[in-house]
C-alpha positions as CSV (number, residue, x, y, z in Angstrom):
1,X,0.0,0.0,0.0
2,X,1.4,3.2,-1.1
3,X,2.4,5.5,1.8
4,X,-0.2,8.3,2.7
5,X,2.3,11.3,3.9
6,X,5.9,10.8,1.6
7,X,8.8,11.8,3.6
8,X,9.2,14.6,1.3
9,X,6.3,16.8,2.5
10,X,6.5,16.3,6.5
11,X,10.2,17.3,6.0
12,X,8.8,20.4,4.5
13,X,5.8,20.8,6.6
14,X,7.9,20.2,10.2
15,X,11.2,21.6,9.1
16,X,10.5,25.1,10.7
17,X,9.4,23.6,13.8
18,X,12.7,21.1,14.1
19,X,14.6,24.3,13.2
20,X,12.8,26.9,16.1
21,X,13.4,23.9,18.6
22,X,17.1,23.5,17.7
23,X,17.5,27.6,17.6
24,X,15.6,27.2,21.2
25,X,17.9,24.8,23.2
26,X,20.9,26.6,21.9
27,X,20.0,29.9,23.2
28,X,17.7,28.9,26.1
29,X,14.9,31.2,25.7
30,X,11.1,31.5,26.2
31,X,9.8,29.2,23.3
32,X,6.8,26.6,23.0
33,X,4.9,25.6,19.5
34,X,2.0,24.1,21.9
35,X,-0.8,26.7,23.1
36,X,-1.2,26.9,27.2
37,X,-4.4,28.4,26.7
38,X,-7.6,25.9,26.5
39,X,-9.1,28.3,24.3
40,X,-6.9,28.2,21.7
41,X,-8.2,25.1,20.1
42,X,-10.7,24.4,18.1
43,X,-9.5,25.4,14.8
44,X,-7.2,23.8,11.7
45,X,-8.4,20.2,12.8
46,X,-8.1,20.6,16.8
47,X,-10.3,20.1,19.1
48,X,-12.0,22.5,21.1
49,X,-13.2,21.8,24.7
50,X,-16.3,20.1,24.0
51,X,-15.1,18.1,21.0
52,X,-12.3,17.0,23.8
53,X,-14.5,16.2,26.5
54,X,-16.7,14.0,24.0
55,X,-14.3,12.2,22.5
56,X,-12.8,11.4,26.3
57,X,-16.5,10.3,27.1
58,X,-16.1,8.4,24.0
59,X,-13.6,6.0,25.2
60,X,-15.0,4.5,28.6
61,X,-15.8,1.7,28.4
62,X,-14.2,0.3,24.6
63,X,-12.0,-1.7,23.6
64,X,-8.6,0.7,22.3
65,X,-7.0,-2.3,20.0
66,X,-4.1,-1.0,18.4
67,X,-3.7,-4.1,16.2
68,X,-0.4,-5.0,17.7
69,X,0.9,-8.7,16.9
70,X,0.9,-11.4,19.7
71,X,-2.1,-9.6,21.8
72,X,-3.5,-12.8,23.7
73,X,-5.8,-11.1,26.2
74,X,-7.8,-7.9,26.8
75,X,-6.9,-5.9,29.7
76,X,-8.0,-2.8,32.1
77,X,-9.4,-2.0,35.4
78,X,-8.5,1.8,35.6
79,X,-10.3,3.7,38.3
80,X,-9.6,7.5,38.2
81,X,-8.8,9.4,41.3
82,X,-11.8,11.4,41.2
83,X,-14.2,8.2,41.6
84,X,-14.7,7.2,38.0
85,X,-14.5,3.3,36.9
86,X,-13.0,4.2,33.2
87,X,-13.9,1.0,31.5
88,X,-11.4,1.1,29.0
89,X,-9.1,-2.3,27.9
90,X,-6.2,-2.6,26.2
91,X,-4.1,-5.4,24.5
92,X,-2.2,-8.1,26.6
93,X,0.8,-8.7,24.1
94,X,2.5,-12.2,24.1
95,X,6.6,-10.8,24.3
96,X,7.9,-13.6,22.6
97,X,6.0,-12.9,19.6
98,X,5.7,-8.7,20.1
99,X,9.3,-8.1,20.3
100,X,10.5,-10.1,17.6
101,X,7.3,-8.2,15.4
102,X,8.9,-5.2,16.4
103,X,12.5,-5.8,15.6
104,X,11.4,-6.1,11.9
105,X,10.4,-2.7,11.1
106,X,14.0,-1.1,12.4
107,X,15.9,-1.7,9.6
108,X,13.8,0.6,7.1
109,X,13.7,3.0,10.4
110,X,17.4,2.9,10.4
111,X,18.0,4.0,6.6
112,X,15.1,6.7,6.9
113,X,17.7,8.7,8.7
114,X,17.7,11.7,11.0
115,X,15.9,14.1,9.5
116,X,12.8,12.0,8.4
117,X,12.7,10.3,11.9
118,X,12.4,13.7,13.7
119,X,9.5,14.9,11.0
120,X,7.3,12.0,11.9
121,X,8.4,12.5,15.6
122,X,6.8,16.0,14.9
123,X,3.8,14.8,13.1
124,X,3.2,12.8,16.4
125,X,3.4,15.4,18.4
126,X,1.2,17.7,16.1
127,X,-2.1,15.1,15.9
128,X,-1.3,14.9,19.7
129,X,-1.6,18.2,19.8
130,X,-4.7,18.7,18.2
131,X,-6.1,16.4,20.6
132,X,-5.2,18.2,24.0
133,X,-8.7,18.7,25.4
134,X,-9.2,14.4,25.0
135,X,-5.5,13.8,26.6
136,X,-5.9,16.3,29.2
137,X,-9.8,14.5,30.4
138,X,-7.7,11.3,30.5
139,X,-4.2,12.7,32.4
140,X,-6.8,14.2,34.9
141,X,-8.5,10.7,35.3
142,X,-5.5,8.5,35.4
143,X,-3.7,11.3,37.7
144,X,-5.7,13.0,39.9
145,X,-4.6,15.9,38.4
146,X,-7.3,18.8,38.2
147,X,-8.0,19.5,34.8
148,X,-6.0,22.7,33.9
149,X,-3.1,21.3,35.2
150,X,-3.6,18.1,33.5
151,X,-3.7,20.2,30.3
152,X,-1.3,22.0,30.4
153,X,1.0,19.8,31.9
154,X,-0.1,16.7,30.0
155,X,-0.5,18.5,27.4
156,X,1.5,21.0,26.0
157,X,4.3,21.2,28.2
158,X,4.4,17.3,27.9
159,X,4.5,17.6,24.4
160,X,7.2,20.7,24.5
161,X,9.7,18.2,26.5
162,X,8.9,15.3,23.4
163,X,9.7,17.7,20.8
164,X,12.8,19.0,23.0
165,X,14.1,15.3,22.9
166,X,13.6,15.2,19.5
167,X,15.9,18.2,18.6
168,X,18.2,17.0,20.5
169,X,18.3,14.1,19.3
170,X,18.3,15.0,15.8
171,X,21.7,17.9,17.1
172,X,23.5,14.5,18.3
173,X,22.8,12.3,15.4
174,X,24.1,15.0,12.2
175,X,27.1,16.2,14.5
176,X,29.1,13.2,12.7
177,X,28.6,13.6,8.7
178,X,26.8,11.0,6.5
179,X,30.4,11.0,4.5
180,X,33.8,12.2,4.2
181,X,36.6,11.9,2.1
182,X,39.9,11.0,3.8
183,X,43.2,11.5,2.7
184,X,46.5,11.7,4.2
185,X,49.6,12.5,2.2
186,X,52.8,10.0,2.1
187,X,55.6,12.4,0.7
188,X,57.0,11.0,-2.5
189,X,54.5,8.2,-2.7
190,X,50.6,8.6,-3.8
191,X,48.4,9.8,-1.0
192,X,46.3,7.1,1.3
193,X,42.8,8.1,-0.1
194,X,39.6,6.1,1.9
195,X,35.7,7.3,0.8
196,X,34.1,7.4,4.4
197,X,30.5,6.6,5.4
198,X,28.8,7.0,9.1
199,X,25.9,5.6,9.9
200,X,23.8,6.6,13.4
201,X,22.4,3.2,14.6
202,X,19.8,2.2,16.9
203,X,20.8,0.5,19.8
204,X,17.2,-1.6,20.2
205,X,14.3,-1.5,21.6
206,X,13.5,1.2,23.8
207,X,10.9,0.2,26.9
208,X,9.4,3.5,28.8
209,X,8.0,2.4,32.0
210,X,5.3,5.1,33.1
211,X,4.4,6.3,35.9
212,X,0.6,7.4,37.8
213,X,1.4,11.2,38.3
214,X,3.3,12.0,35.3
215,X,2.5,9.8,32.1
216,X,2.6,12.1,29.3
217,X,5.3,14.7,30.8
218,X,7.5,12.0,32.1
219,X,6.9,9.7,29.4
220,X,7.3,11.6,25.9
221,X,10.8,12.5,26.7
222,X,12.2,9.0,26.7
223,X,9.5,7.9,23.9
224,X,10.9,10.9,21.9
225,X,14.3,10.3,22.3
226,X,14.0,6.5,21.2
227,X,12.3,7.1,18.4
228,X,14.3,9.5,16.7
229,X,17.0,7.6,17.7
230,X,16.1,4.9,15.3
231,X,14.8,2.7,17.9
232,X,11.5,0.9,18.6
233,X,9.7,2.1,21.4
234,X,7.6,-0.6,23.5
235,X,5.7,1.4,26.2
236,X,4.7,-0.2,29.6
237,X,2.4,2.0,31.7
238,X,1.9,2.3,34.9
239,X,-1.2,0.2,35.6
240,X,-3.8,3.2,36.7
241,X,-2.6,5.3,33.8
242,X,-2.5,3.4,30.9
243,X,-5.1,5.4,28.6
244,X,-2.8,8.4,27.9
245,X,0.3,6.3,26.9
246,X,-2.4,3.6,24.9
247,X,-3.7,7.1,23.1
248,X,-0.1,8.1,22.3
249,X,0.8,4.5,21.2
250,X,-2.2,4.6,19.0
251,X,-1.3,8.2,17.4
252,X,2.6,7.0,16.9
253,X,1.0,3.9,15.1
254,X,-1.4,5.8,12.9
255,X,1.4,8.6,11.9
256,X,3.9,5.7,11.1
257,X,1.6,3.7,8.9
258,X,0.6,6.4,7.1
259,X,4.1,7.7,6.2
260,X,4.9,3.6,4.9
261,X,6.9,2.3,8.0
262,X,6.1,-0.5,10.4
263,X,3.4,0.6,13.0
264,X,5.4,-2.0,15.5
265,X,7.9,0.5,15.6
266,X,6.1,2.0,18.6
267,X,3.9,-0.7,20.7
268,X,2.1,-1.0,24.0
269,X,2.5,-3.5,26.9
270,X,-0.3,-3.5,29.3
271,X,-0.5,-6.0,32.3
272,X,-2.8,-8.0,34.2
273,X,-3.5,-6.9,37.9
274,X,-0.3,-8.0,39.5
275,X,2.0,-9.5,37.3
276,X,4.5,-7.1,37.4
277,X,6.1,-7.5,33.6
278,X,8.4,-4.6,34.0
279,X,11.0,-6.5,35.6
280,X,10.5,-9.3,32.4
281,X,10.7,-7.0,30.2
282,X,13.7,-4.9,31.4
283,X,16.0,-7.9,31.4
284,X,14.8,-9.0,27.8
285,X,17.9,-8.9,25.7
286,X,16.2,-7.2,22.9
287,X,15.4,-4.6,25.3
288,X,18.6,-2.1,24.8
289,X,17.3,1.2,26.3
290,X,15.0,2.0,29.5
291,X,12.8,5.3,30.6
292,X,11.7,4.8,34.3
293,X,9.9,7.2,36.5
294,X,9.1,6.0,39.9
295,X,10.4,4.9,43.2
296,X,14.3,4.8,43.9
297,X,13.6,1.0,45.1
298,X,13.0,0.1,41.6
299,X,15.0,2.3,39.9
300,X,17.7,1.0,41.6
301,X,16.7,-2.1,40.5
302,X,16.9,-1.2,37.2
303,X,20.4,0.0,37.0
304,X,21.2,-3.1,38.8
305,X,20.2,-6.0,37.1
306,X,18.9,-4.5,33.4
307,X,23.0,-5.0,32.3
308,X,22.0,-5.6,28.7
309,X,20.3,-2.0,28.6
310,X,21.3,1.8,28.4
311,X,19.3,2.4,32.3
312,X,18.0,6.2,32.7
313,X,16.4,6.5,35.8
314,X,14.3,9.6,37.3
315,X,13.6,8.5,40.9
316,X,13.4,10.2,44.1
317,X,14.5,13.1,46.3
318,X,14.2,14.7,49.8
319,X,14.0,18.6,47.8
320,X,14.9,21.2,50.3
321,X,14.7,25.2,50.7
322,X,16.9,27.4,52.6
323,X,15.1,30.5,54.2
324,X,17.3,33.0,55.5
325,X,16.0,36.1,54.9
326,X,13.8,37.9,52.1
327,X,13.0,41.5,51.1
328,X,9.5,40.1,49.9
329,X,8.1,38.0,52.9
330,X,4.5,38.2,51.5
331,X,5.5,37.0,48.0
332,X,7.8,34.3,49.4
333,X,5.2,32.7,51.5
334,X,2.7,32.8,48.9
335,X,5.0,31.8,46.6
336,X,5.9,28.7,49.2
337,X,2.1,27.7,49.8
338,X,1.9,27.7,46.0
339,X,4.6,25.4,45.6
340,X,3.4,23.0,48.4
341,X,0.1,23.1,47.2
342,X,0.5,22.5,43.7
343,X,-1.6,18.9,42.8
344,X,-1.2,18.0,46.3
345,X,2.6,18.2,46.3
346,X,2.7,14.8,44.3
347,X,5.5,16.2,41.9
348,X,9.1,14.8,42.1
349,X,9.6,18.6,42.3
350,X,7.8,19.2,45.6
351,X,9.8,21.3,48.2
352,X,9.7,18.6,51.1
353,X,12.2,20.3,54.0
354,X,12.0,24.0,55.0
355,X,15.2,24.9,56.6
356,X,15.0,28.3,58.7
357,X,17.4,29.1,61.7
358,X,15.6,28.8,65.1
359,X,16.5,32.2,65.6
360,X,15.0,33.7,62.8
361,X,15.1,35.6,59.8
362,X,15.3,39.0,58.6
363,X,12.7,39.9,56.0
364,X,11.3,43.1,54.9
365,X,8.6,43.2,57.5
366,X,11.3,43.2,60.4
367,X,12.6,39.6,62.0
368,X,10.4,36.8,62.0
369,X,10.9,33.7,64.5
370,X,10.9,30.6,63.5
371,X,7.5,30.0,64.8
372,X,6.5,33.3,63.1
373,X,7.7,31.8,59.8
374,X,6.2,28.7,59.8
375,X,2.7,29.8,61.5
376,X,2.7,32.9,58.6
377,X,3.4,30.0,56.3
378,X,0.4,28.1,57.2
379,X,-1.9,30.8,56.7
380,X,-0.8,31.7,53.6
381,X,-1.6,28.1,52.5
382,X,-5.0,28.1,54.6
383,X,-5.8,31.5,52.4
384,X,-4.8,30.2,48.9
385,X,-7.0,27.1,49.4
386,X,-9.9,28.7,51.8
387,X,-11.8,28.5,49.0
388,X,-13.3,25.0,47.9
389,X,-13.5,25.3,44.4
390,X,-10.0,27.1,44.3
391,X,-8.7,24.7,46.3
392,X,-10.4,22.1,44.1
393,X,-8.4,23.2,41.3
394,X,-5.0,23.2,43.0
395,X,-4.8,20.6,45.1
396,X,-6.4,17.7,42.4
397,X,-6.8,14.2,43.8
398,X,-5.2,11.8,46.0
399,X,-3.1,9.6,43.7
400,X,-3.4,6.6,45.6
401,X,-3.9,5.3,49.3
402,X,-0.3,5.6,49.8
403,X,0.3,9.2,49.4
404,X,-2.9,9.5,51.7
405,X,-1.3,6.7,54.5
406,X,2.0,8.7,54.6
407,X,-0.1,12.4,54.8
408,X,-2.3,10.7,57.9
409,X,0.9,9.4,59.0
410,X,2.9,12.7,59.1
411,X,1.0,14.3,61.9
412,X,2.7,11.9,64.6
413,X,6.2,12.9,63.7
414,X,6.1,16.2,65.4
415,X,4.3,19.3,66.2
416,X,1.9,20.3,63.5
417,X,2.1,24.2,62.2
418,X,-0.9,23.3,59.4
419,X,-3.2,20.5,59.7
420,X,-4.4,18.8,56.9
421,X,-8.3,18.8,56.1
422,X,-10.2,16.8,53.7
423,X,-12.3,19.2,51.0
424,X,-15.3,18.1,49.2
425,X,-15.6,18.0,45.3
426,X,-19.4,18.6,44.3
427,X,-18.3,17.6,40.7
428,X,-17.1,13.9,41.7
429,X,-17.5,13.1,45.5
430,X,-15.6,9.9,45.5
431,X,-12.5,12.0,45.1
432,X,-10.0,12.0,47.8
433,X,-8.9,15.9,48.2
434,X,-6.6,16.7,51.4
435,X,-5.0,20.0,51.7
436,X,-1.1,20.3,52.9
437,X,0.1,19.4,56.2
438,X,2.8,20.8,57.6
439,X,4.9,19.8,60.5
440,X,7.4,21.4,62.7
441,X,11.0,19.4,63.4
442,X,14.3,19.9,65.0
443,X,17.0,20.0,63.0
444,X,19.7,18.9,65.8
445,X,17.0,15.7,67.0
446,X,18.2,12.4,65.6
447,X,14.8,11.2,65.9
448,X,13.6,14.6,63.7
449,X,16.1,13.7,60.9
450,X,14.9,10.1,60.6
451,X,11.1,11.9,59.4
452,X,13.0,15.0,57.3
453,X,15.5,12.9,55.9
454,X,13.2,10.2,54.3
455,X,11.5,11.3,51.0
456,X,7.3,11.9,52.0
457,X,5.7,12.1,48.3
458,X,3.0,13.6,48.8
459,X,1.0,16.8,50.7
460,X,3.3,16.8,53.3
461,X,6.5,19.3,54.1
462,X,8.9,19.8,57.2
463,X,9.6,22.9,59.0
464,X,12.9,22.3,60.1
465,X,15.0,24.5,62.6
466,X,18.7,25.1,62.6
467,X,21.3,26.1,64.7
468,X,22.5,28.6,61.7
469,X,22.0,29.2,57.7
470,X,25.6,27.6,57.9
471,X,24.3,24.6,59.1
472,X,21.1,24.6,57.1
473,X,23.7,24.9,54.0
474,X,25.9,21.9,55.1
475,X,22.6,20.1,55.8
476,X,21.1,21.2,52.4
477,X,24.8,19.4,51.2
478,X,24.0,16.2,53.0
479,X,20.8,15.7,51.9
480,X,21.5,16.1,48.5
481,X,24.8,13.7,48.6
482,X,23.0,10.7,50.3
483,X,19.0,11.4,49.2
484,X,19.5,13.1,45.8
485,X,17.2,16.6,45.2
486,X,15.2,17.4,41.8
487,X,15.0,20.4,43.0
488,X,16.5,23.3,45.4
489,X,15.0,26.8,47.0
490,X,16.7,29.7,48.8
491,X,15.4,32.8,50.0
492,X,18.1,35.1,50.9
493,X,19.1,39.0,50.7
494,X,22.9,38.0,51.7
495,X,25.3,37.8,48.7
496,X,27.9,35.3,51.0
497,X,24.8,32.9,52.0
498,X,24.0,33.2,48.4
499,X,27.1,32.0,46.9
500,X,27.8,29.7,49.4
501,X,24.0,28.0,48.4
502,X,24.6,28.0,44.7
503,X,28.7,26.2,45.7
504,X,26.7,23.7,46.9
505,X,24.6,22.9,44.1
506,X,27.4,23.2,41.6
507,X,29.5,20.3,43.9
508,X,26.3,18.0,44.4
509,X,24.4,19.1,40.9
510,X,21.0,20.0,42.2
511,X,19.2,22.5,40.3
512,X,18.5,26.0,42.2
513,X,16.1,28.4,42.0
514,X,16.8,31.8,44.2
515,X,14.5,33.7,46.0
516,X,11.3,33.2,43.7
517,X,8.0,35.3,44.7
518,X,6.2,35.9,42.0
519,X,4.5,33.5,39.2
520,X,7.4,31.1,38.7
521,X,7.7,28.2,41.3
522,X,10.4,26.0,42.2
523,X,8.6,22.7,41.1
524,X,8.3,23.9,37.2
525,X,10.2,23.7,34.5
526,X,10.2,24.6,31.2
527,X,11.2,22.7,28.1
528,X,13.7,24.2,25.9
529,X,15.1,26.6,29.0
530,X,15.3,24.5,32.4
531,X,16.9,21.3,33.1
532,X,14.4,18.9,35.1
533,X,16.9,16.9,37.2
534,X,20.8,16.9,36.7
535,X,21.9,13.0,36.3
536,X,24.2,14.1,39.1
537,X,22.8,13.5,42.4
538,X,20.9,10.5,43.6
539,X,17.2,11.5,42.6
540,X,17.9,10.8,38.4
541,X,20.6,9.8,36.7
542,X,19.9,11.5,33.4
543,X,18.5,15.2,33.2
544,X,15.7,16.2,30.6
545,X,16.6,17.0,28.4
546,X,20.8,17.4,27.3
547,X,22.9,16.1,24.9
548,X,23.8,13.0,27.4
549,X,19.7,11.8,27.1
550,X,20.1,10.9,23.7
551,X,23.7,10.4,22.7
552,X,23.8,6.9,23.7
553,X,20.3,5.6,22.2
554,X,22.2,5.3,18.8
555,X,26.1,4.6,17.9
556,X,28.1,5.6,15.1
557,X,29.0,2.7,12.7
558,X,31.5,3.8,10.1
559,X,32.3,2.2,6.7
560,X,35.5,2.6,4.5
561,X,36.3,2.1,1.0
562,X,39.1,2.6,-1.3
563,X,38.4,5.9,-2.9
């Protein structure tokens, strides 16, 4: 069957695109193809919100085959946060006779090259695109996410962090020329003269194993990367957030078909309740690269025993914030209760410890206690979400019965500045929606560090007093060493404290943000400017996205001939 889109026009038609993303990770500034506003779809084949919402509605309860080889069972049993039994099943694939299927198809993949990998990568992206308001109804019910921020960050600022994957992937792969012609004099004799050929080659298959909170944002990059790479992609989501991955899958399929490939270039692997296939499928030999987001138990795990694969691991910190002083106190605590709000702090990204000397701080208000800080802190979070319906919209859903076992749990570890309370949802009641807690530690109690230096995902944060800011640095130093950090705060109107923060984070590699009190917030990122993680420090071992989280999908293979 004769391909639908030639490789000819989605060079032309994504070429711009590939170009403005390259132009954007070289210089680092503001750039995003991907609208943040809800309202800005609806035209040139996208979906506006209704369209979304009824094609979402659509799915529950049907059957999303994606036609894959080997599928020898249907499978589901996704419940969404917010109460709703989604219905949806997906294909059970057989590995012995999907891998195999999909190892056929990388050969033509291979030869298409760099440039017509990243336009189909881009033509991906753009149907994904189009659908934003349908992924954004099914991040928020796989997530607990509330609904903007399951558009916007399962949508387009998932899809800005695919697209940065696949420029840099496409940077790495034509730094090496297709050809060259070699020759090296010999004096009196005739020249040594060698025609050169270099070929970027796909390692394997790459296997993305998703996670609940995150699928699309945590998920694209590694999809992305693989892809353009040359590589298959099999994709194993996390079991209570399968539909946005099996929607992606299905899209990738779709795009590759039409353009003539093999549509097992890109596959899904769903599981039965319990089986636990990302452990089979890791240590698969024809598995060569793996994306993991989730618990440092398991990534550990990963880079342990998956020997025959390229392991990059985004896993788990305790993220920490200096206060010292501020010459905006109101900004920095509403900027704090934003942060610690945010989707029930159930981001990797979360400030967990607040480190503030027991004496105080000096802010622009006069000195503030510690108790000061921590009870001013508390009502600035009791004021941002005093309101249901705005708290509705912050705060989400309860991910799972973990997060809310270790937010119950957190009120017996000390004294608590702000108690958590459980808020209604008129629009779906079975939802589980708990505001922040936080509770107050000593810094210099061994039984304190036991709570503050253990990573608590979830709605819960540490207020924890310190001798000095010097200590609170050289603690900030230690946590980062042994528990890793995603992220790190500081408020501070000293220039000495200052550097002496930032030396830290350029010996451990933890990412810093300084003094932040307006709209921006330590827990975001953005694609194209901001590194999400380091790959230097124990929470990731890869950063998203650089030049090291794609180099070493592919490898150069070189041919030489007699010229």
């Amino acid at each position: 069957m004769a391909a639908e889109l030639t490789t000819h026009e989605l060079i032309e038609k994504h070429r711009p695109t590939l170009d403005q993303a390259l132009e954007a990770i070289r210089t680092r500034a503001y750039w995003s193809p991907h609208p943040e506003h809800p309202k800005a779809y609806g035209e040139n084949g996208s979906l506006d919100a209704a369209a979304g919402k009824a094609a979402f509605d659509a799915l529950l309860g049907t059957r999303i085959d994606l036609g894959q080889p080997g599928t020898d069972d249907w499978v589901g049993g996704e419940v969404s946060p917010y109460g709703v039994e989604l219905g949806v099943t997906y294909p059970h694939a057989d590995i012995d006779v999907l891998l195999p299927a999909m190892q056929a198809g990388q050969r033509a993949w291979r030869d298409a090259g760099p440039e017509v990998r990243a336009a189909l990568c881009i033509e991906i992206l753009k149907r994904i695109s189009d659908r934003t308001h349908e992924f954004a109804h099914a991040v928020m019910h796989t997530s607990g996410q509330a609904f903007m921020m399951a558009f916007q960050a399962g949508g387009p600022h998932a899809q800005d962090r695919g697209l940065e994957a696949v420029a840099y992937a496409y940077a790495e792969q034509v730094r090496t020329p297709g050809t060259a012609e070699w020759t090296k004099p010999q004096g009196k004799r005739d020249p040594l003269a060698l025609s050169k050929t270099f070929t970027a080659v796909p390692r394997g298959i790459g296997l993305v194993i998703g996670c609940n909170t995150f699928p699309t944002w945590n998920g694209y990059p590694g999809l992305f990367a693989s892809l353009a790479t040359g590589n298959a992609v099999l994709v194993k989501p996390h079991p209570r957030a399968v539909l946005p991955l099996a929607l992606t899958v299905q899209v990738a399929r779709d795009v590759l078909t039409a353009a003539g490939f093999d549509p097992n270039l890109v596959a899904l692997a769903a599981e039965t309740p319990g089986e636990g296939i990302a452990k089979t499928l890791a240590t698969r030999p024809e598995i060569r690269i793996i994306d993991y987001t989730g618990s440092t138990s398991f990534g550990d795990w990963l880079e342990a025993n998956a020997r025959q694969a390229q392991v990059y691991t985004e896993k788990a910190g305790v993220n920490t914030v200096i206060v010292h002083s501020t010459d905006d106190y109101k900004g920095m605590l509403s900027n704090l209760a934003f942060s610690l709000s945010l989707y029930s702090g159930q981001m990797c990204t979360t400030p967990q410890n607040l480190l503030v000397p027991r004496d105080g701080i000096s802010t622009d208000q006069g000195p503030k206690t510690f108790d000061e800080v921590t009870a001013d802190l508390a009502r600035a979070v009791d004021g941002l979400l005093g309101d249901d319906a705005r708290a509705n919209a912050l705060l989400g859903a309860i991910v799972n019965p973990d997060v809310k076992a270790r937010l119950e749990a957190a009120a017996g570890l000390g004294e608590v500045a702000l108690a958590s309370r459980e808020i209604t949802n008129p629009e779906f009641p079975g939802a589980a929606v708990r505001t922040p807690v936080i509770v107050k530690l000593d810094g210099a109690k061994p039984d304190d560090e036991a709570a503050y230096m253990s990573e608590c995902f979830g709605p819960v944060s540490f207020a924890v007093a310190v001798d000095s800011v010097g200590d609170a640095v050289e603690l900030l130093r230690r946590t980062v060493r042994e528990k890793g950090a995603m992220t790190v705060g500081a408020y501070t109107t000293d220039a000495e404290t200052e550097r002496a923060v930032e030396e830290v984070c350029l010996e451990e590699a933890a990412q810093l943000s300084l003094n932040l009190t307006g709209g921006v917030y330590v827990n975001q990122t953005a694609a194209f400017s901001d590194f999400h993680g380091s790959g230097g420090n124990p929470a990731a071992n890869a950063a998203l996205t650089d030049g090291a989280f794609v180099a070493n999908r592919f490898r150069v293979v070189e041919v030489r001939r007699e010229a």
